[in-house]
C-alpha positions in Angstrom: 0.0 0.0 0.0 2.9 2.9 0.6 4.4 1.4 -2.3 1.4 2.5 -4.4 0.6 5.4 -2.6 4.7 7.1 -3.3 4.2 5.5 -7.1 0.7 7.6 -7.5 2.2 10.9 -5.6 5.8 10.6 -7.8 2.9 10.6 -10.7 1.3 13.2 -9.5 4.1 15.4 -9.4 5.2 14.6 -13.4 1.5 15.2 -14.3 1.8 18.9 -12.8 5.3 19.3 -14.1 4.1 18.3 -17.7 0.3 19.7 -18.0 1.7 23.6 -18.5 3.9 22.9 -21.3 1.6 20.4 -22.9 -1.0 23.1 -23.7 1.6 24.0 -26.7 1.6 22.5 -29.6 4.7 20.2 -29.1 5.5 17.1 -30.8 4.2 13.3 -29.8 5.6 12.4 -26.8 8.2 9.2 -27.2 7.0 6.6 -24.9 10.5 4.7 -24.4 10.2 4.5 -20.4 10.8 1.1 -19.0 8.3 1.2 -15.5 5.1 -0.5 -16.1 3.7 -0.3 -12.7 4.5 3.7 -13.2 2.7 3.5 -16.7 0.0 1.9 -15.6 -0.7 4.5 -12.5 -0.5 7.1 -14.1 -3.0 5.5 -17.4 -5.9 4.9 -14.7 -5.5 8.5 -13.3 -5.2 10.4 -16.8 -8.4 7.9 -17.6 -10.2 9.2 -14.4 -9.7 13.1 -14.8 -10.8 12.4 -18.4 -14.3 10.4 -17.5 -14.4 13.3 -14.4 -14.1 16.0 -17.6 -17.1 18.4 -18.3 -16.2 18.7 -21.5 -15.5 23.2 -21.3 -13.0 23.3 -24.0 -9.6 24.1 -24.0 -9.6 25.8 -20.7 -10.8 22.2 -19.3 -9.1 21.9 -15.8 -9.2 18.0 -15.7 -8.5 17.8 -19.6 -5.3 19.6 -18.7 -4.7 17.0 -16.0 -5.4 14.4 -17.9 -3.2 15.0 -20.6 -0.2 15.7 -18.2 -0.9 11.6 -16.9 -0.9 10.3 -20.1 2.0 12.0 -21.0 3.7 10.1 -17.6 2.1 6.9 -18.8 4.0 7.3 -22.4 7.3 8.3 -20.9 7.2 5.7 -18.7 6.8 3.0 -21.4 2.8 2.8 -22.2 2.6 3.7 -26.1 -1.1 2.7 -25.7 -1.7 5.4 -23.6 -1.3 7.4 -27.2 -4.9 6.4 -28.1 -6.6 8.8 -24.9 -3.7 11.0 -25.2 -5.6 11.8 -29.0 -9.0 12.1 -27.5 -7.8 14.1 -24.6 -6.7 16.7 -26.8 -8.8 16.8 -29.4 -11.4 17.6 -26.7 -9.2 20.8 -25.8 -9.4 21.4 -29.3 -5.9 20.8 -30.6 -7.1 19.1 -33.7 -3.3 18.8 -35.1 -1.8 17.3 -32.5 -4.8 14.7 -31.7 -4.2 13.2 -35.5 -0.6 13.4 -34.9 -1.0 11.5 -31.8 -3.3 8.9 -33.5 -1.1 8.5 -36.2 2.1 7.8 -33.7 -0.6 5.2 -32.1 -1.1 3.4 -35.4 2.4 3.2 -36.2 3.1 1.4 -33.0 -0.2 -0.6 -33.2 -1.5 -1.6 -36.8 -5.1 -1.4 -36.8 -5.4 -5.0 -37.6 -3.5 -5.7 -34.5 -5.9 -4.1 -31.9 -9.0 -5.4 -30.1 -12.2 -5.0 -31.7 -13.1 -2.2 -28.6 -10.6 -0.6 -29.7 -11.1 -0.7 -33.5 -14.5 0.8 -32.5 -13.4 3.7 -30.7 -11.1 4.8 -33.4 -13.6 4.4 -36.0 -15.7 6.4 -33.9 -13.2 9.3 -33.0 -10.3 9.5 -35.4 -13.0 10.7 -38.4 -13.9 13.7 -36.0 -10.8 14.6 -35.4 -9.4 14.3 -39.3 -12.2 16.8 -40.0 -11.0 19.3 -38.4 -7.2 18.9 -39.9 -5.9 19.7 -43.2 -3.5 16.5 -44.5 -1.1 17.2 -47.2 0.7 14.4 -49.3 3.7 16.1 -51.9 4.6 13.9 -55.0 7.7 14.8 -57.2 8.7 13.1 -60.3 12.4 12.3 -58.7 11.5 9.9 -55.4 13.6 11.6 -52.7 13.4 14.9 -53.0 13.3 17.7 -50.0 9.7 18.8 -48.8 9.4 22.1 -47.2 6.7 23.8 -45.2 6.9 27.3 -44.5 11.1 26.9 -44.8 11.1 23.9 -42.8 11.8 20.6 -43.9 9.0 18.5 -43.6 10.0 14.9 -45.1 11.0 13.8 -48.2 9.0 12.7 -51.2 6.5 10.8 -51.8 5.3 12.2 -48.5 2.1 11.1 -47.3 -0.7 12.7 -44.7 1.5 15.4 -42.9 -1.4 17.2 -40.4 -1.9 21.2 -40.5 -4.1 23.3 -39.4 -6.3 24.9 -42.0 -4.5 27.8 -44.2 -2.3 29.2 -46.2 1.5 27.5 -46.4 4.3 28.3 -48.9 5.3 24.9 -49.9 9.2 24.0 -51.8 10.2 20.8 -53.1 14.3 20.5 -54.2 15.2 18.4 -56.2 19.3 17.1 -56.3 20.3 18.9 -59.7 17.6 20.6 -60.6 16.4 24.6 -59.3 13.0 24.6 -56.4 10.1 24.1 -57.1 7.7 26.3 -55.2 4.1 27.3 -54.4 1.4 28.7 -52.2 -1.4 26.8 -51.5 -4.4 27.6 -49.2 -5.6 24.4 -47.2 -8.4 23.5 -46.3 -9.9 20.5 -43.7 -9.4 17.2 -45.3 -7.2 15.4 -47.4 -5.0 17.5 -50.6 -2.2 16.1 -52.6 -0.1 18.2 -54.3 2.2 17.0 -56.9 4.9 19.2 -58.4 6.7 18.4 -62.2 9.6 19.4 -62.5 9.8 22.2 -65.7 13.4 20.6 -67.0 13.6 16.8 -67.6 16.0 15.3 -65.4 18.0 13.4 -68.0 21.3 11.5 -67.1 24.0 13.1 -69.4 26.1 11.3 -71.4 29.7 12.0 -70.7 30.8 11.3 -74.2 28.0 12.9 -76.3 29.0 16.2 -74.1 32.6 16.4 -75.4 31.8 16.0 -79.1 28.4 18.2 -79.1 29.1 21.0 -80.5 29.7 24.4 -78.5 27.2 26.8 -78.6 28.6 30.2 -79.4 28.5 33.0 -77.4 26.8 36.0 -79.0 28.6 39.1 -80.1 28.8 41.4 -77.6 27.1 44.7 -79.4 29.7 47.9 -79.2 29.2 50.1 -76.0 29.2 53.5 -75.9 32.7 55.3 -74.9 32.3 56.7 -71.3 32.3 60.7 -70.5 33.1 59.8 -66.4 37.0 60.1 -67.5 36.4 63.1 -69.8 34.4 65.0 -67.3 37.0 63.8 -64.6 40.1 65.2 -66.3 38.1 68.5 -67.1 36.8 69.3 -63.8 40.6 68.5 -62.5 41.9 71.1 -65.2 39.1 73.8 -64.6 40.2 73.7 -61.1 43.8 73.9 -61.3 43.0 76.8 -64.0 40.8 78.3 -61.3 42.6 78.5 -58.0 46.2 78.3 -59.7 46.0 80.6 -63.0 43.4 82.8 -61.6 44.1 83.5 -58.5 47.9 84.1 -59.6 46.7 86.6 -62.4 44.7 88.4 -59.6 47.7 88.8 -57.1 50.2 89.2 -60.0 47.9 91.9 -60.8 47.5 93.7 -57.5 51.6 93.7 -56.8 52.4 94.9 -60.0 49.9 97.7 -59.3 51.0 98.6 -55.5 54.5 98.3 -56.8 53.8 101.1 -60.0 51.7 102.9 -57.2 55.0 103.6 -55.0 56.8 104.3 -57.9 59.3 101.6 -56.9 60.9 101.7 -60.5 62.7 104.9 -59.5 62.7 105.9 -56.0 63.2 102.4 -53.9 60.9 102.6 -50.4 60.3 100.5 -47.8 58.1 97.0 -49.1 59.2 97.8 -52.1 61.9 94.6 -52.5 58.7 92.7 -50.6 56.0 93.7 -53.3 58.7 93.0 -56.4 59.1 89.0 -55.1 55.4 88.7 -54.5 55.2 89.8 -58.2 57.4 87.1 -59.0 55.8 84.6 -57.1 52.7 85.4 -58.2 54.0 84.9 -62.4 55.1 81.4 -61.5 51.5 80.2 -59.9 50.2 81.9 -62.8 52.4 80.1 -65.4 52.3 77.0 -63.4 48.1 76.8 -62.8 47.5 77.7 -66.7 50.1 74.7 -68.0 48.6 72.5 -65.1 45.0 73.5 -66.9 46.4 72.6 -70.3 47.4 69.1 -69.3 44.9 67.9 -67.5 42.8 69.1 -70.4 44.9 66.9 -72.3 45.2 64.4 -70.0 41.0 63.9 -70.4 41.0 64.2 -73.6 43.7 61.1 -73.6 41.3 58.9 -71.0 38.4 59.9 -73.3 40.1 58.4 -76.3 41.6 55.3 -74.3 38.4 54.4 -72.8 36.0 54.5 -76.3 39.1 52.2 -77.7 38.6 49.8 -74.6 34.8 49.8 -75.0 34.6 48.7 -78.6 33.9 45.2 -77.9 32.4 44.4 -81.7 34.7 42.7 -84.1 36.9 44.3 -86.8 35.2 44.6 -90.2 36.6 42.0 -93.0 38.4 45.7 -94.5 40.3 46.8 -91.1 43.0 44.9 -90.1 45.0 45.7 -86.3 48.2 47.2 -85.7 49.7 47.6 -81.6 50.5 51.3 -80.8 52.5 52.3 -77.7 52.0 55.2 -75.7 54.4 55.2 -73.0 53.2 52.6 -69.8 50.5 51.4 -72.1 49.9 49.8 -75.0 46.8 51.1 -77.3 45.1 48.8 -79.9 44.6 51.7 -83.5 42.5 50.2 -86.3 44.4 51.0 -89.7 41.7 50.5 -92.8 43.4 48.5 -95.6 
């Protein structure tokens, strides 16, 4: 008697433990335990708070408590206990999980197997539940092939009966050489196969037949226009060396010169006089220097310009034009000489 009595209250405890977390929607339990007396126990209570049920829904207290026994009667070892397990839930209204339940059930125990009560009560319950759940089967041409629901892998072609709740799913098959296939389908209770061809043939190739097929050639790449990002480069460099180098040495140039004719420095030497004269000089040379800087790197584009149309000509010489190699110094520049 106290043996039974610590069994029932160590069942107790796991029922209370699991009933929270099994109000989720988590997997079938796996009922690989090895303590029948436990099992047993813990059946005849999850069988009592189901009987002692009112039937209110999901928020069923002794539905909840139920479920958590049944749960300690499968990881104890009892895979029957899978059979209430499905009717327990499916009376809280978690449709999905009840047909996956039953499903685990008839895996273990083929429906020839069981005892005709049994056989009845199924008959009787599984059809209500399986009305309520949308079951998808996926065929491929290629056996094998990747099934994915919502980006997660499901199984693998052919698959059969997978149990969803009613609604819309993105579904992707991949097949092992050949690109997704992919679609969205809206589901609704009941049973839907969906089969997905493949748009290219998957045809072994033959190694042999690919090395003396002929090559496809590639098509001629049409002529692309010459770039003006280099021109426009090279000018806006020279326009502002010209700027800030041969203006702005003109202007100050311009002003010594005139302070230095102002003080009449030519003939009677005063103080600043000497300073003014150098400026003046100074000024020349960023002149000089700023317009020759201008020139080149007006020249300078006008080279890129030139060396980037000449780069860009991708279309073939004519049949009159041959090719000759010109060098410019660091480079080499490809001229077309008509002949």
């Amino acid at each position: 008697m106290l043996l039974r009595s610590t069994l029932l209250t160590a069942v107790l405890l796991v029922s209370w433990t699991l009933a929270a977390p099994a109000l989720a929607d988590t997997p079938v339990p796996l009922c690989n335990g090895h303590n029948p007396a436990v099992a047993a126990t813990a059946k005849a209570e999850g069988l009592r708070h189901y009987r002692a049920s009112k039937r209110e829904g999901p928020g069923d207290p002794e539905m909840a408590t139920a479920l958590g026994f049944l749960d300690a009667s499968c990881a104890a070892g009892d895979d029957t206990a899978l059979e209430l397990r499905a009717y327990t839930l499916a009376a809280v209204e978690r449709f999905v999980e009840a047909a996956k339940t039953l499903d685990a059930f008839l895996a273990a125990h083929p429906l020839d197997t069981l005892p005709p009560a049994t056989r009845e009560r199924l008959a009787a319950q599984q059809p209500a539940i399986l009305t309520r759940v949308a079951s998808l089967s996926v065929e491929s041409p290629t056996a094998g092939a990747q099934v994915f629901i919502n980006h997660q892998l499901a199984g693998l072609t052919p698959l059969h009966s997978v149990r969803l709740a009613p609604g819309r799913y993105d579904i992707e098959v991949a097949v092992e050489g050949g690109a997704p296939m992919a679609r969205t389908v809206d589901l609704a209770a009941g049973e839907r196969t969906e089969t997905f061809t493949s748009p290219v043939a998957f045809v072994p190739v033959d190694a042999k037949a690919a090395r003396t097929a002929p090559r496809e050639q590639a098509p001629a790449r049409s002529p692309t226009q010459p770039s003006l990002r280099p021109w426009a480069v090279g000018t806006g460099i020279g326009a502002l060396v010209l700027l800030v180098g041969g203006g702005a040495g003109a202007i100050w140039a311009n002003e010594r010169s005139s302070l230095y004719d102002t003080n009449n420095c030519a003939t009677v030497p005063k103080v600043g006089c000497s300073t003014a004269l150098s400026e003046y000089h100074a000024a020349q040379g960023i002149e000089v220097a700023g317009f020759v800087g201008g020139g080149l790197a007006a020249v300078a584009s006008g080279l890129l310009f030139y060396l980037d149309r000449g780069q860009r000509s991708a279309s073939p010489l004519p049949a009159s034009a041959g090719s000759v190699s010109c060098r410019i110094p660091g480079m080499a520049v490809a001229c077309i000489v008509r002949f």
